[in-house]
C-alpha positions in Angstrom: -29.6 212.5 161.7 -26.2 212.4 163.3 -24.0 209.7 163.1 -24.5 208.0 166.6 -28.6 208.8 165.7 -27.6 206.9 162.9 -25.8 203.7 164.2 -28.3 203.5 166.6 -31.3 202.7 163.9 -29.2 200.4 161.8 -25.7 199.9 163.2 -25.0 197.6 165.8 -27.8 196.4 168.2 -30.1 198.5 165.7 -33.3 196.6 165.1 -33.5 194.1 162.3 -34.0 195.3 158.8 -37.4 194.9 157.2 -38.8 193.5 154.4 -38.8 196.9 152.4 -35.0 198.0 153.1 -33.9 194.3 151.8 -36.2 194.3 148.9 -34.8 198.0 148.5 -31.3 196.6 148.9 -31.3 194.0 146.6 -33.0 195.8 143.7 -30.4 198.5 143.8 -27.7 195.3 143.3 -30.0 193.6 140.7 -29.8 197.6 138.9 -26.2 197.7 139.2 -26.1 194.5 136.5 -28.9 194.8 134.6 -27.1 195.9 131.0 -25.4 191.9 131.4 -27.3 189.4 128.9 -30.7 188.5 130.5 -31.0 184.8 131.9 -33.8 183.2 133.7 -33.4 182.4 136.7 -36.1 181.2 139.6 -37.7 183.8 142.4 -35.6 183.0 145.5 -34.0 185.2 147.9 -30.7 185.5 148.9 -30.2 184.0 152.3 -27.2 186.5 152.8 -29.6 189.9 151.8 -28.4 191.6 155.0 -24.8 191.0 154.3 -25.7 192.4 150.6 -27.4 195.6 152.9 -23.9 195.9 154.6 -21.8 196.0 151.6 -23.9 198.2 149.1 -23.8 200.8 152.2 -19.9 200.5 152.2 -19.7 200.2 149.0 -18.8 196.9 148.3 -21.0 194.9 145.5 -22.0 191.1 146.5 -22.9 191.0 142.1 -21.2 192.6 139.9 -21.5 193.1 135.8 -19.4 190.5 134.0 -16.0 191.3 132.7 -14.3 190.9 129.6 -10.8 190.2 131.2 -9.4 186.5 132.0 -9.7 185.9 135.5 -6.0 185.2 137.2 -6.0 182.0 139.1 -6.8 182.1 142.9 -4.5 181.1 145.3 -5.0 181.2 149.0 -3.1 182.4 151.4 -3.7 183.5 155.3 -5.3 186.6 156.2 -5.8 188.2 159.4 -9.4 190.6 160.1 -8.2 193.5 161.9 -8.4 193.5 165.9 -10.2 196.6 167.9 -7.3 198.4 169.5 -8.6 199.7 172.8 -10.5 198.4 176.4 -12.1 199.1 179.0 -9.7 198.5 181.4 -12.7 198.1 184.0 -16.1 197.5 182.4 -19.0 198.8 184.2 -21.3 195.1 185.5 -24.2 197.1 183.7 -22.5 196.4 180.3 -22.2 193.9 178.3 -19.2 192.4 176.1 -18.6 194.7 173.1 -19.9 194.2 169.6 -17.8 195.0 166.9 -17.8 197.1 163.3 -15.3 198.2 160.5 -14.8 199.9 157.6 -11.3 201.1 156.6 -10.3 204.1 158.4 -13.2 203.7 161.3 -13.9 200.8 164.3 -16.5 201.0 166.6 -17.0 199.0 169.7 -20.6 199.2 171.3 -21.1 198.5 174.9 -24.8 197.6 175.4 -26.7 198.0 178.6 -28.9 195.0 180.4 -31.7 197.7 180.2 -31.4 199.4 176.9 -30.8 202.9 177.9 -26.9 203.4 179.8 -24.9 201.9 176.3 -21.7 203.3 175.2 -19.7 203.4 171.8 -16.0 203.6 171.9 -15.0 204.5 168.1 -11.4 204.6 167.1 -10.8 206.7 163.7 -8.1 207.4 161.3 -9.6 211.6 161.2 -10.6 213.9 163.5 -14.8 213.3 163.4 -17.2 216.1 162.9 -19.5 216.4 165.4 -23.2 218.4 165.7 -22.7 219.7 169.5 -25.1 221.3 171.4 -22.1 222.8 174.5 -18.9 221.7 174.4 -16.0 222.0 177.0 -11.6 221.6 176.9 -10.9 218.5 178.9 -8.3 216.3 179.8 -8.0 212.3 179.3 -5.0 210.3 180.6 -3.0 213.8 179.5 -4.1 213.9 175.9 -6.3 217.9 175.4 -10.0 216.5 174.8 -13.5 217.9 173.7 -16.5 216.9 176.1 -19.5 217.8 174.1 -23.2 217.5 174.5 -24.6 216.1 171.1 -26.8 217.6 169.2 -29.7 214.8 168.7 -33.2 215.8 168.0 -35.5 212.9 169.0 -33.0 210.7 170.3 -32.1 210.4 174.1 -29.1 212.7 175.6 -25.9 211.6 174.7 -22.6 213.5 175.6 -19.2 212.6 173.7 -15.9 213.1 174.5 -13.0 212.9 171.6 -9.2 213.2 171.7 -6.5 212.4 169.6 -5.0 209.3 171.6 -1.7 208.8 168.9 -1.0 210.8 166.4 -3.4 210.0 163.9 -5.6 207.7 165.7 -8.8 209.8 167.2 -11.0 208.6 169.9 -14.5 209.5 170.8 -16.5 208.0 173.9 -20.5 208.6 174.1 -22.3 207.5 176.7 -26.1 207.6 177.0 -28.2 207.0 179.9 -26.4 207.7 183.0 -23.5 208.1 181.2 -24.7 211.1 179.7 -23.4 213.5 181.7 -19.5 214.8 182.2 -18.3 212.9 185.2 -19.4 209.2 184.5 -18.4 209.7 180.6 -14.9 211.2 182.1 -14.5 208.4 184.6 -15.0 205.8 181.9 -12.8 207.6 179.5 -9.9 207.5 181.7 -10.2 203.2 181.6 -9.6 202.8 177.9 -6.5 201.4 177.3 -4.5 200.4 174.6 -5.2 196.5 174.5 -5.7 195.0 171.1 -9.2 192.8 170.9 -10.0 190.4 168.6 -13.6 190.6 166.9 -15.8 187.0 167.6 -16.1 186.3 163.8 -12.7 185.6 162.1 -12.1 184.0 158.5 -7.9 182.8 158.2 -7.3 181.8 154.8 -9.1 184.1 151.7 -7.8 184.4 148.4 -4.2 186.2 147.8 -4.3 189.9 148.3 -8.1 190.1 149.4 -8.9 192.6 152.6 -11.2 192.7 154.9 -13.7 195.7 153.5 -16.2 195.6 156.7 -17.6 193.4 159.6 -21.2 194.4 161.5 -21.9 193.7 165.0 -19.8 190.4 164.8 -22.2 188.8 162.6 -21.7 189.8 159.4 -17.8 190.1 157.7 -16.6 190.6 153.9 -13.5 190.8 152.0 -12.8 192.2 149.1 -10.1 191.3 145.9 -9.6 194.3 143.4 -12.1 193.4 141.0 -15.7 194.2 141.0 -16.8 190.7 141.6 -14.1 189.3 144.1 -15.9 189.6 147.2 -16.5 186.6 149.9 -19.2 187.5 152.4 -19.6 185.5 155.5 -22.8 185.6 157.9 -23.7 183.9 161.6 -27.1 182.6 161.2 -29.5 181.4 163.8 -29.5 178.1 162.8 -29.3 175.2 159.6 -31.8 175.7 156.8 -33.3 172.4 155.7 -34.3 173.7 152.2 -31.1 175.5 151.5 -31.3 175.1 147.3 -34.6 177.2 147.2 -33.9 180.2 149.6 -30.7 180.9 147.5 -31.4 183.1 144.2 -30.4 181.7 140.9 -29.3 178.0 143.0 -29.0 175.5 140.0 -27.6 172.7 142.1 -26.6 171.8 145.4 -24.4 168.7 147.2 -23.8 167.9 150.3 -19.5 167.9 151.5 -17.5 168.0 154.6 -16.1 170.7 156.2 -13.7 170.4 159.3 -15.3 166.6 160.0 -18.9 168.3 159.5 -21.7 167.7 157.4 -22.4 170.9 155.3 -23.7 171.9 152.4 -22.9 173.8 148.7 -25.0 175.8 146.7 -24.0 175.9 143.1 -26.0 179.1 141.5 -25.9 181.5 138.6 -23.4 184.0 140.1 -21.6 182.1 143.1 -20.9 179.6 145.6 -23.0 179.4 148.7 -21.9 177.1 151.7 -23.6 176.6 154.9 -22.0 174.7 158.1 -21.1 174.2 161.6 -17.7 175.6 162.8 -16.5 174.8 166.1 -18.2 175.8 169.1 -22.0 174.9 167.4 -22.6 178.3 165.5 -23.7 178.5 162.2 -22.4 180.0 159.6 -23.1 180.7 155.7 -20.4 181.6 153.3 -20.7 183.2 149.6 -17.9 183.2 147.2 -17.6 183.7 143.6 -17.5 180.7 141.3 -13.8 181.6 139.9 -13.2 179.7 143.7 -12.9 175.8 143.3 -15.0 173.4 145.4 -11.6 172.9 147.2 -11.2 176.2 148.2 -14.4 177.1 149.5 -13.7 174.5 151.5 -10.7 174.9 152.7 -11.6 179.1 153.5 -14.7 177.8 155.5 -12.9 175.6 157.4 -10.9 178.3 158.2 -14.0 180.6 160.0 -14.2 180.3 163.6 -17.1 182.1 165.9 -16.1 182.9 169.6 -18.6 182.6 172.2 -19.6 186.1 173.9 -19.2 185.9 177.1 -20.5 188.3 180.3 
């Protein structure tokens, strides 16, 4: 499976994960902190599972084992999540807004079709990416020397990529599938991406001091990341309120209900964290985890710091 094969199935616009692959995803967290003291602790489920699917695949634990060394205190400060540096300076009507992803050293803006079958993925990486080609062919986009390649992708539909090296250091592929899988459509829309930063829908502004942002999926789903094993504040779009918050957290031992930004919201207490969930501006929905080292205030304070962005067409 190649790697556009592979975003495809569980990337961005990928369909949902089951049952299995978030059981599968949170036993291999629950076996990462299975040597700390045993404590019992309801059955519930974790409400944020597919952000906990997100991290363990970029490596990023949502649990962690305890640690013998004094936690320093937590002060806030603002942070800013990385904006996608490239356009399409005209965007084909048959596509809709991009969808966004990280990880350090790799971006990836999908362009999905009204149909399902002409989408396009614009990534932006730090490295030169390897590629399985079937033919390739020297090109040329806005001057820079380029690769046009079909892709090598058994069972998957034709895709053909093009990749240069826009700045030095900063590589750029283009595949197109559907009717832009073939060298004059994939060229045309190569030559309209621009240099013109974008900011991704799902922003947090204020996170603990010297925390990064380790990875965002599909503008849904963003972490960051402190330097030790347990620092991690995940924040996930949901479809809506839960009305029985308490028991579809794991390990919840109390909740309470507080205000964020004017709202009503509410704050999940459990074994291993905090876990918020509230209205931000605009009417979307949003839950928040944080590790209990955080104060009440804080948590706060960094949730009423989220802000979701309409898509528009």
């Amino acid at each position: 499976m190649n790697e556009i094969t592979l975003l495809r199935t569980h990337g961005p616009g990928g369909p949902e994960a089951s049952v299995e692959v978030l059981t599968r995803a949170r036993q291999r967290l629950l076996d990462e902190f299975g040597a700390a003291p045993a404590r019992h602790t309801p059955r519930r489920r974790t409400l944020l599972v597919a952000a906990a699917t997100v991290a363990v695949a970029a490596g990023v634990g949502l649990a962690a084992r305890p640690t013998d060394r004094p936690a320093a205190p937590i002060t806030l400060v603002a942070v800013a999540v990385p904006e996608f540096p490239l356009t399409l300076r005209s965007r084909p009507a048959a596509l809709q807004p991009p969808r966004y992803s990280y990880e350090p050293g790799r971006f990836l803006a999908v362009f999905l079709s009204d149909g399902g079958a002409d989408d396009v993925w614009l990534c932006v990486r730090d490295d030169r990416p390897d590629r399985h080609t079937r033919t390739s062919r020297q090109v040329t986009v806005a001057g820079h020397p380029a690769e046009l390649a079909e892709d090598d992708n058994p069972g998957g539909p034709r895709q053909f990529t093009v990749t240069w090296e826009q700045t030095s250091g900063r590589w750029v592929s283009l595949t197109g599938h559907g009717r832009f899988a073939q060298d004059g459509a994939l060229l045309r829309l190569a030559g309209d991406v621009v240099d013109d930063p974008q900011p991704v829908p799902l922003r947090v502004r204020l996170a603990p001091r010297g925390w990064r942002v380790a990875a965002f999926k599909d503008d849904t789903i963003l972490t960051l990341q402190g330097d030790s094993p347990g620092d991690t504040l995940a924040v996930q779009v949901v479809a809506g309120r839960d009305p029985d918050l308490r028991h579809h957290v794991m390990g919840a031992v109390e909740e309470r209900p507080v205000t964020v930004g004017g709202r009503d919201a509410r704050l999940v207490r459990a074994d291993e964290m905090w876990f918020l969930q509230t209205e931000v501006s605009g009417g979307a929905v949003v839950n928040l985890q944080a590790p209990l080292r955080l104060t009440v205030e804080q948590v706060i304070a960094i949730a009423e710091q989220v802000s979701v962005t309409p898509r528009r067409r």
